[in-house]
C-alpha positions as CSV (number, residue, x, y, z in Angstrom):
1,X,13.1,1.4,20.3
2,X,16.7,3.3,20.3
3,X,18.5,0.0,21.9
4,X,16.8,-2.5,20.4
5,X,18.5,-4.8,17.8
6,X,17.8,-6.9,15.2
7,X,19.2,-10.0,14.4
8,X,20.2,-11.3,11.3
9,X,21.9,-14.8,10.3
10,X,23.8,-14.8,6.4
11,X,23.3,-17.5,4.5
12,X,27.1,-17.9,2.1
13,X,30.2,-15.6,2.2
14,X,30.7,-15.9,-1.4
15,X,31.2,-12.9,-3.3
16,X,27.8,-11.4,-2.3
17,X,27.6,-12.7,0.9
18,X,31.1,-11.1,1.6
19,X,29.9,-7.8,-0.1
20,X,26.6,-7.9,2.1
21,X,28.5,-8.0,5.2
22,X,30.8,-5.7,4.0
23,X,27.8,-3.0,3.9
24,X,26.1,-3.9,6.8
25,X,29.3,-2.9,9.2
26,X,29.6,0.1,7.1
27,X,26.2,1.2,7.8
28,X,26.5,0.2,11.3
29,X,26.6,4.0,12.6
30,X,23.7,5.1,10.4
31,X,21.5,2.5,11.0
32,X,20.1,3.9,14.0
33,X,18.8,7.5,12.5
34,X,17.4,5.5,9.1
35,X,15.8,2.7,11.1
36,X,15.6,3.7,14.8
37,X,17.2,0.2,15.6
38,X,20.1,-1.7,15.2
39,X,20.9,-4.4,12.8
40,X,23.2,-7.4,13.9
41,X,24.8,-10.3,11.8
42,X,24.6,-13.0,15.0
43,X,25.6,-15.9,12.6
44,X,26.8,-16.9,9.1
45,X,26.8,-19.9,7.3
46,X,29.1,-21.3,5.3
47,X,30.7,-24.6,4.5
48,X,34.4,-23.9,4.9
49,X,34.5,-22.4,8.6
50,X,38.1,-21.6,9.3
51,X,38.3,-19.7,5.9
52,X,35.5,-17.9,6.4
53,X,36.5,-17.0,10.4
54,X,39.9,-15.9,8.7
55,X,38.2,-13.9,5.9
56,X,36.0,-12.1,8.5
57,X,38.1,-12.0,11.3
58,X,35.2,-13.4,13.9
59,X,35.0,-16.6,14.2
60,X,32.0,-16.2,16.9
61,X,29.8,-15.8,13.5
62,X,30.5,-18.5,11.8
63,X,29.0,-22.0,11.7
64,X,28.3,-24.9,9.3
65,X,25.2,-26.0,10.9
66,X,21.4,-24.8,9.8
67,X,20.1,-25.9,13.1
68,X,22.0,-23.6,14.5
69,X,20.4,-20.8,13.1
70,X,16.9,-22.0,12.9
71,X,16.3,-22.8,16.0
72,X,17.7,-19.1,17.3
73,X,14.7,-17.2,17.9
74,X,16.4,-14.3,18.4
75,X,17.1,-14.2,14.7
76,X,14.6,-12.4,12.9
77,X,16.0,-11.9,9.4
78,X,17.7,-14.6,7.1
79,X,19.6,-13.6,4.5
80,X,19.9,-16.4,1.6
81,X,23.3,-15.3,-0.3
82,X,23.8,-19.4,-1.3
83,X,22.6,-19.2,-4.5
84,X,21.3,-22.8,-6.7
85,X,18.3,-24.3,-5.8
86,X,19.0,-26.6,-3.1
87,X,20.1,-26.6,-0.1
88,X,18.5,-23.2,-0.5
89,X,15.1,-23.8,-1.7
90,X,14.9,-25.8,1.8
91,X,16.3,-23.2,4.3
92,X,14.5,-20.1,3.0
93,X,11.0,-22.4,3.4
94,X,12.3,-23.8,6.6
95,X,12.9,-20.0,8.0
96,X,9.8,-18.8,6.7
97,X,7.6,-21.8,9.0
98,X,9.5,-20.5,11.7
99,X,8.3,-17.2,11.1
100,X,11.7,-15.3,10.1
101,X,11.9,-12.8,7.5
102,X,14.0,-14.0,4.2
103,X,15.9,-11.7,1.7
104,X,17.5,-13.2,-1.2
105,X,19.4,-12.8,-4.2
106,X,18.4,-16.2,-5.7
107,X,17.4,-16.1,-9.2
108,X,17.3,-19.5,-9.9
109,X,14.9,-20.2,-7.2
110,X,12.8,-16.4,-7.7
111,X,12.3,-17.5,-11.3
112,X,11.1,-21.2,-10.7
113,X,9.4,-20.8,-7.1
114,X,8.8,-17.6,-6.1
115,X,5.0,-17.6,-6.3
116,X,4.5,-20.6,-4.0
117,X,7.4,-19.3,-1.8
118,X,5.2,-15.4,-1.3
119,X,2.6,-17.8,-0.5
120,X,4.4,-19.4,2.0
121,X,5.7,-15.8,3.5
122,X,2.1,-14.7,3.5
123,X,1.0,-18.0,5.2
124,X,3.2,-17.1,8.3
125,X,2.9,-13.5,7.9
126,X,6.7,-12.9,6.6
127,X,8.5,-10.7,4.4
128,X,10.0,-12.5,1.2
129,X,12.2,-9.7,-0.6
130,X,14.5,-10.7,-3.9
131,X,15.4,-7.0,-5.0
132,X,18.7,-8.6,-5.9
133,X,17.4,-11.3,-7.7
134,X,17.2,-9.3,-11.1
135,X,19.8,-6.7,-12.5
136,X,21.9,-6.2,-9.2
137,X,22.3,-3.1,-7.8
138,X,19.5,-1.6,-9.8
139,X,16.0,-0.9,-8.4
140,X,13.6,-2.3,-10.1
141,X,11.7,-5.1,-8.6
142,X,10.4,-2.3,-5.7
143,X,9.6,0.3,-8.1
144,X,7.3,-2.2,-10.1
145,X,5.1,-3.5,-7.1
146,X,5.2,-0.4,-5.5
147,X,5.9,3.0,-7.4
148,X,4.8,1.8,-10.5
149,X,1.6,0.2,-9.6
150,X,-0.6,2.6,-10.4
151,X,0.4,1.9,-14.0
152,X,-1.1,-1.2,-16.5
153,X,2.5,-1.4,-18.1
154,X,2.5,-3.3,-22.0
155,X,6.5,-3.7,-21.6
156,X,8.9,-4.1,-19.9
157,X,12.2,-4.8,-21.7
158,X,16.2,-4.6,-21.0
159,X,19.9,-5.5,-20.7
160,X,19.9,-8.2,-17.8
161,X,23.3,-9.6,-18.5
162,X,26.0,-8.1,-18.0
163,X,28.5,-10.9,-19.4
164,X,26.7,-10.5,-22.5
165,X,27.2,-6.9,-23.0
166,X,30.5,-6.4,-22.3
167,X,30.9,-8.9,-25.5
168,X,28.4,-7.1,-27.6
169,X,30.2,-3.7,-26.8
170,X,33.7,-4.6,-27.4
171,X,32.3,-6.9,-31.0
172,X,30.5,-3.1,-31.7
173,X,34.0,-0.7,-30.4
174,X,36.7,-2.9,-31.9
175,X,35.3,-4.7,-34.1
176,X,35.9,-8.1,-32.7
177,X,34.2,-11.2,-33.6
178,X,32.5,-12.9,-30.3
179,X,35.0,-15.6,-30.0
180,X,37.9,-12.5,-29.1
181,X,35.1,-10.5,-27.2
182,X,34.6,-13.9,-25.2
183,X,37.9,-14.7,-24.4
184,X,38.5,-10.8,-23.5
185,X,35.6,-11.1,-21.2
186,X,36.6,-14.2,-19.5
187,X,40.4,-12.8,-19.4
188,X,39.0,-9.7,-17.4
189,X,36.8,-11.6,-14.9
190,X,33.3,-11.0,-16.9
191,X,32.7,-14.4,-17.8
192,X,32.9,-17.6,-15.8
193,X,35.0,-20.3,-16.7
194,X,31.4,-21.9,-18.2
195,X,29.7,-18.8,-19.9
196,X,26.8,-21.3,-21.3
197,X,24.4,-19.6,-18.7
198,X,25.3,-16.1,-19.5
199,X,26.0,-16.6,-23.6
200,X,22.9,-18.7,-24.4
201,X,20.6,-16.9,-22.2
202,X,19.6,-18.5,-19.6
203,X,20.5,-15.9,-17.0
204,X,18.2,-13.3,-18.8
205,X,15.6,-15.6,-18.9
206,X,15.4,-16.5,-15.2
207,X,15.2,-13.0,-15.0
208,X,12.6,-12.0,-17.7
209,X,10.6,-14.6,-15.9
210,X,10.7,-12.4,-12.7
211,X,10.1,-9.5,-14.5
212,X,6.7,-10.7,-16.3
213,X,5.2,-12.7,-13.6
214,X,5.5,-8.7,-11.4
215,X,4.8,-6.9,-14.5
216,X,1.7,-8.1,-15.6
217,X,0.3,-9.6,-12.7
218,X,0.5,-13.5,-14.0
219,X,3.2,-16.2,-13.1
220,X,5.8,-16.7,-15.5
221,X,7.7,-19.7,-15.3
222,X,11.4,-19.7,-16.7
223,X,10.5,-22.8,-18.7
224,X,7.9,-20.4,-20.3
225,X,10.4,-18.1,-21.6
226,X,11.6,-18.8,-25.3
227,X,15.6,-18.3,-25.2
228,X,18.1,-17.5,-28.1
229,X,22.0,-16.4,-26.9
230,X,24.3,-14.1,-29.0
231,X,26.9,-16.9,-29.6
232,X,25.7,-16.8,-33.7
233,X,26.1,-13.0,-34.1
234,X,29.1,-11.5,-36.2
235,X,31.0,-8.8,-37.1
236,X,29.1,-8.3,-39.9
237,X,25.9,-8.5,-38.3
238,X,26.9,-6.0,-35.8
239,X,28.8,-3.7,-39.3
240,X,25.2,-3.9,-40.7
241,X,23.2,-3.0,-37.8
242,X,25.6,0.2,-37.3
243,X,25.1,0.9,-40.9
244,X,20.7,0.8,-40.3
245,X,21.1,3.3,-37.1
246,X,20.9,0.4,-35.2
247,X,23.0,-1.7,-32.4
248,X,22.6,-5.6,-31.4
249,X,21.9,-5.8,-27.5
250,X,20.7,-9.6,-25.7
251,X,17.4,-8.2,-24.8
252,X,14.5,-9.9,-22.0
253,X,11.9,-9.0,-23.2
254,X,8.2,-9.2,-21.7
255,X,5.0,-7.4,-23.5
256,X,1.5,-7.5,-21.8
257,X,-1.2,-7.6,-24.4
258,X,-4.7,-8.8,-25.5
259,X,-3.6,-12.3,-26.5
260,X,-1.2,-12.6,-23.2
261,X,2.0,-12.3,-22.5
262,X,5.3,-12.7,-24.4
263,X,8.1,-13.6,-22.6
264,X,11.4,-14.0,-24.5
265,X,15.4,-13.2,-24.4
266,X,17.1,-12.8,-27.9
267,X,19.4,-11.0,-29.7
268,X,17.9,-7.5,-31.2
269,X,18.7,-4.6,-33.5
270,X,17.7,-1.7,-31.4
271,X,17.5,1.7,-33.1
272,X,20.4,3.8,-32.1
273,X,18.1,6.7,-30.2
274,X,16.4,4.1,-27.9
275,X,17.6,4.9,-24.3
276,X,19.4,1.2,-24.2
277,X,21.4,1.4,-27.3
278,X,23.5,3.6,-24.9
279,X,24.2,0.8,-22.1
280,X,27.2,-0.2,-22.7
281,X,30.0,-2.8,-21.5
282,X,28.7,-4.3,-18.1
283,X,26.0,-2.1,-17.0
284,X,22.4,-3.4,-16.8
285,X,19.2,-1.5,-17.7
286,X,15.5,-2.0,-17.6
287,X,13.4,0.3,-19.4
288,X,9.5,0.1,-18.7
289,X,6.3,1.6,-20.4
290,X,2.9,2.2,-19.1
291,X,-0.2,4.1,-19.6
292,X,0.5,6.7,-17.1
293,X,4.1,7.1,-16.5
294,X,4.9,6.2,-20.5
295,X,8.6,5.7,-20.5
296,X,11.1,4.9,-17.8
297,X,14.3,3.2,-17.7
298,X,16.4,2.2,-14.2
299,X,20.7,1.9,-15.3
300,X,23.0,0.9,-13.0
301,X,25.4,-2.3,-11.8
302,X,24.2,-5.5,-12.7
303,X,26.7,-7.8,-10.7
304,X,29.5,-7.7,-8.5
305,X,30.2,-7.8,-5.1
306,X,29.3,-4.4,-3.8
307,X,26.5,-3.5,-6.0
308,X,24.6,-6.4,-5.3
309,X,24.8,-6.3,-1.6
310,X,23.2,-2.5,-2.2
311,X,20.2,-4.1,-3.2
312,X,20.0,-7.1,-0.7
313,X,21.0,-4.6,2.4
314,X,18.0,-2.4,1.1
315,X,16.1,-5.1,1.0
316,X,16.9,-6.0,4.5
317,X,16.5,-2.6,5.4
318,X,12.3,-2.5,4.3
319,X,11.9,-5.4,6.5
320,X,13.6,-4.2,9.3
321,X,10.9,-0.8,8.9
322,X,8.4,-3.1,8.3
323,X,9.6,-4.6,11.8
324,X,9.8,-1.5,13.2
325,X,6.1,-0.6,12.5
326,X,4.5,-3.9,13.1
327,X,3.4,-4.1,9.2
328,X,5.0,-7.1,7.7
329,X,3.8,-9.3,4.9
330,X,2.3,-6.0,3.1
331,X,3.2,-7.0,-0.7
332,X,3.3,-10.9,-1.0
333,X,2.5,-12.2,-4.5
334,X,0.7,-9.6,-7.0
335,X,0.6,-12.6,-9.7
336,X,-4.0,-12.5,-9.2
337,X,-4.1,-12.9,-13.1
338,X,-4.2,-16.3,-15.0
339,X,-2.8,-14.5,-18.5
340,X,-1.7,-17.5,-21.0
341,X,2.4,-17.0,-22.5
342,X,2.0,-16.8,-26.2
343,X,3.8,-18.7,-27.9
344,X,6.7,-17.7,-29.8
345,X,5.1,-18.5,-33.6
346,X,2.2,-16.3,-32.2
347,X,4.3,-13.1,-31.4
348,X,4.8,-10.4,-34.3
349,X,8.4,-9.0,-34.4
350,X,10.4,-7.2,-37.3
351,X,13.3,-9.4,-38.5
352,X,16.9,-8.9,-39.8
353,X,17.9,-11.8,-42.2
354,X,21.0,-12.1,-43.5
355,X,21.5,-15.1,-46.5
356,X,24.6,-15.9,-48.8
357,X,23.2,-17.0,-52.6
358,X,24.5,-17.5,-55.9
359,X,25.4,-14.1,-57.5
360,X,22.6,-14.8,-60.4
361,X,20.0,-13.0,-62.2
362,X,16.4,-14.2,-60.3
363,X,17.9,-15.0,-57.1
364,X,16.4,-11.9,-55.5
365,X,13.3,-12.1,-57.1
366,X,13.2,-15.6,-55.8
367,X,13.9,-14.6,-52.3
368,X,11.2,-12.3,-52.4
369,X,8.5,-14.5,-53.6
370,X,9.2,-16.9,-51.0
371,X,8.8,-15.0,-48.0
372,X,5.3,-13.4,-50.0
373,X,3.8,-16.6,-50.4
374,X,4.1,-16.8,-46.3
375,X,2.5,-13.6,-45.9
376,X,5.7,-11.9,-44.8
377,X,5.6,-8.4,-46.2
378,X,9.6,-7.3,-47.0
379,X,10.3,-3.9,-45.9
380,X,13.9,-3.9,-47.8
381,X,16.1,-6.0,-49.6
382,X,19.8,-5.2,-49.7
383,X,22.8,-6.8,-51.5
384,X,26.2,-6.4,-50.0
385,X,29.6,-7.7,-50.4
386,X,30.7,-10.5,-52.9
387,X,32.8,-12.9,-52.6
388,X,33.8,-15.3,-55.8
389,X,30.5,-16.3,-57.4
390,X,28.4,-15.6,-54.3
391,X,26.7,-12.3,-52.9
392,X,25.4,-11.3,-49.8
393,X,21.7,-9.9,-49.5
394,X,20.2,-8.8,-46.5
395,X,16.3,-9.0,-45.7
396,X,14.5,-6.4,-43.4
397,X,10.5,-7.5,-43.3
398,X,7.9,-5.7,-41.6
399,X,6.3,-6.8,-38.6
400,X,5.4,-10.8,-39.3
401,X,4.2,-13.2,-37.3
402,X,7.1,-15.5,-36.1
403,X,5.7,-19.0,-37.7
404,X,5.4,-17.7,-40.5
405,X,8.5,-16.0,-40.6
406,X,10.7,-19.4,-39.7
407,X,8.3,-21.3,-43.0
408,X,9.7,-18.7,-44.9
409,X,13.1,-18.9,-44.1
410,X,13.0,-22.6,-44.3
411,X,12.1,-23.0,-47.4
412,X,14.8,-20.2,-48.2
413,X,17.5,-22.3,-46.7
414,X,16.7,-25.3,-49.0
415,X,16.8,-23.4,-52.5
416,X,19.3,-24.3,-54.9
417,X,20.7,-21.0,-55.1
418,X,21.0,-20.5,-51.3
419,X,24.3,-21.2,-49.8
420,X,23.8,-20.4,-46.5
421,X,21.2,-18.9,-44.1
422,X,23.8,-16.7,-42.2
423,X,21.7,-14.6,-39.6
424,X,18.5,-14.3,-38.5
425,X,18.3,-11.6,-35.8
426,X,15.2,-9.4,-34.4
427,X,14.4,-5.7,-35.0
428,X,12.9,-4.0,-32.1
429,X,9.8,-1.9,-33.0
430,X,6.7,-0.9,-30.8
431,X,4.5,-3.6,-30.5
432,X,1.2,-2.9,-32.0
């Protein structure tokens, strides 16, 4: 077993793909003792070949042409680093017919198709692993199917995006309002040139969507996943929260419960003393409760070159064991529950409202009756600053059910006295 090698083919020498091969020579002198067997990149492919024989300094790996490495049996391993749907969706399906092993950092693809795509690794008895699909170089995809399993987890919540906390930590440290803390982010290398994916949310929720469908045993679809960014949140808002013992992180957020499961990414006050108030400027975190091991949380990297490529080369590794041992295909898809994804006016949540009205006698009283005749119980109402002939209150309800919540806030926002509807932001709080 000592001289035998594995092959493996990369798939894009972007900034991961560069990172993965990066690790894999590294680990070249190790991989004997940790696997009993060597691990070789035969090919890579990428679209630009003379910059990427330069940028590797072998041109015998490189090649523009699929074919090329699907019809080399001697390739046992593919390792999809392309990222986007397509061509990708097609060459990881392609590679699994033909009965090679896929590892892949794909989100996009995880969050949309993974439960047909374990089907089709179990079909031709492959490995499908996307460790690297959610939060980087953190473990946490593994530990759920694996460590974790002898748990029937209720939550499992977190900091997926890294973009977004880097502008949510520098708005909290300095004081800046998001449109500085974006520009600082995109100065610095944080953000892309289009931050619409990382801002609004829609990298979390391709995530949370992973994270649900393993969590609770029931496919998620992204679509499913109710999205609101951090591009509304202030100063103020932030001020405030600070002044309740509270931060505002861009939480994912899936619960497992009676009525389903909700599955959501949104801005949140998080108390002060909950292990993620502390994850701060790019780091990721995942924190994860069930009826035996009660809490957990996994910190680490969420992006970059390097980190990633930890998880995708330990993904590689596992299948290479698996390999080794003749015992491939042991955790295709866990998703053997049909649970239903409650919708958002269904799911109960604490809420932070913040509302500029007409500094006159009533107005408070008038606020409060509102959100009482929707059966949203008030836990405090605060007034802050003025400014001319208008004050600032602020609104902390109990646990209410969102639908009723958003009628109440409605009919808030169309009051005479009601200038503005400034904030309306969620208060984490143990889920009943």
């Amino acid at each position: 077993m000592e001289n035998r090698t594995i092959q493996v083919a990369i798939l894009g020498l972007g900034t991961v793909g560069f990172g993965t091969y990066k690790v894999l020579c590294a680990q070249r002198e190790e991989m004997l003792p940790k696997l009993g067997v060597q691990i070789e990149v035969k090919k890579i492919l990428v679209r630009n070949v003379a910059k990427a024989a330069a940028k590797t300094g072998h041109p015998e790996l490189i090649t523009n042409d699929w074919q090329e490495i699907l019809q080399d049996d001697s390739i046992g391993i593919v390792i999809e680093l392309m990222g986007g749907i397509e061509p990708a969706r097609t060459y990881i399906e392609e590679a699994l017919r033909a009965g090679k092993h896929v590892v892949t950092a794909n989100k996009d693809l995880i969050a949309s198709d993974h439960g047909r795509l374990l089907d089709l690794a179990k079909e031709h008895g492959c490995d499908l692993m996307f460790e690297a699909a959610v939060a980087g170089a953190i473990p946490v995809i593994a530990p759920l199917k694996q460590s974790l399993a002898a748990n029937h987890l209720s939550e499992v919540m977190g900091i997926v995006n890294g973009t977004t906390n880097f502008i949510l930590t520098k708005m909290a440290q300095q004081g800046m309002e998001f449109s500085d803390a974006l520009a600082l982010a995109t100065e610095l290398g944080y953000a892309e040139a289009d931050p619409t994916a990382d801002i609004e949310g829609l990298d979390a929720a391709r995530k949370v969507a992973i994270l649900a469908s393993i969590a609770f045993n029931s496919r998620v679809s992204v679509e499913q996943v109710a999205t609101e960014g951090i591009t509304k949140i202030t100063a103020n808002d932030i001020r405030y929260a600070h002044e309740m013992g509270c931060c505002i992180k861009l939480i994912g957020m899936a619960h497992g419960g009676d009525a389903g499961v909700e599955a959501y990414v949104a801005p949140m006050l998080i108390p002060l003393d909950h292990p993620l108030a502390a994850v701060n400027d790019s780091y990721n975190a995942v924190f994860v409760r069930g009826d035996a091991v009660d809490n957990a949380m996994f910190l680490g990297r969420g992006a970059g070159e390097l980190p990633t490529a930890s998880a995708v080369v330990g993904d590689v590794f596992e299948v290479v064991r698996n390999v080794v041992h003749g015992c491939c295909g042991r955790i295709s898809c866990t998703c053997y529950k049909q649970l239903p994804v409650v919708p958002m006016e269904n799911v109960k949540s604490r809420y932070f409202l913040r509302v500029r009205v007409e500094d006159k006698i009533g107005v408070l009283a008038m606020v409060a009756d509102v959100f009482a005749r929707h059966q949203v119980s008030v836990e405090q109402i605060i007034q802050k600053q003025k400014d001319g002939d208008s004050v600032e209150i602020v609104v902390i309800t109990e646990r209410v059910r969102g639908g009723d919540f958003q009628k109440a806030v409605h009919c808030i926002e169309v009051k005479q006295n009601v200038r503005a509807v400034e904030s309306v932001i969620r208060v984490y709080g143990d889920a009943e």
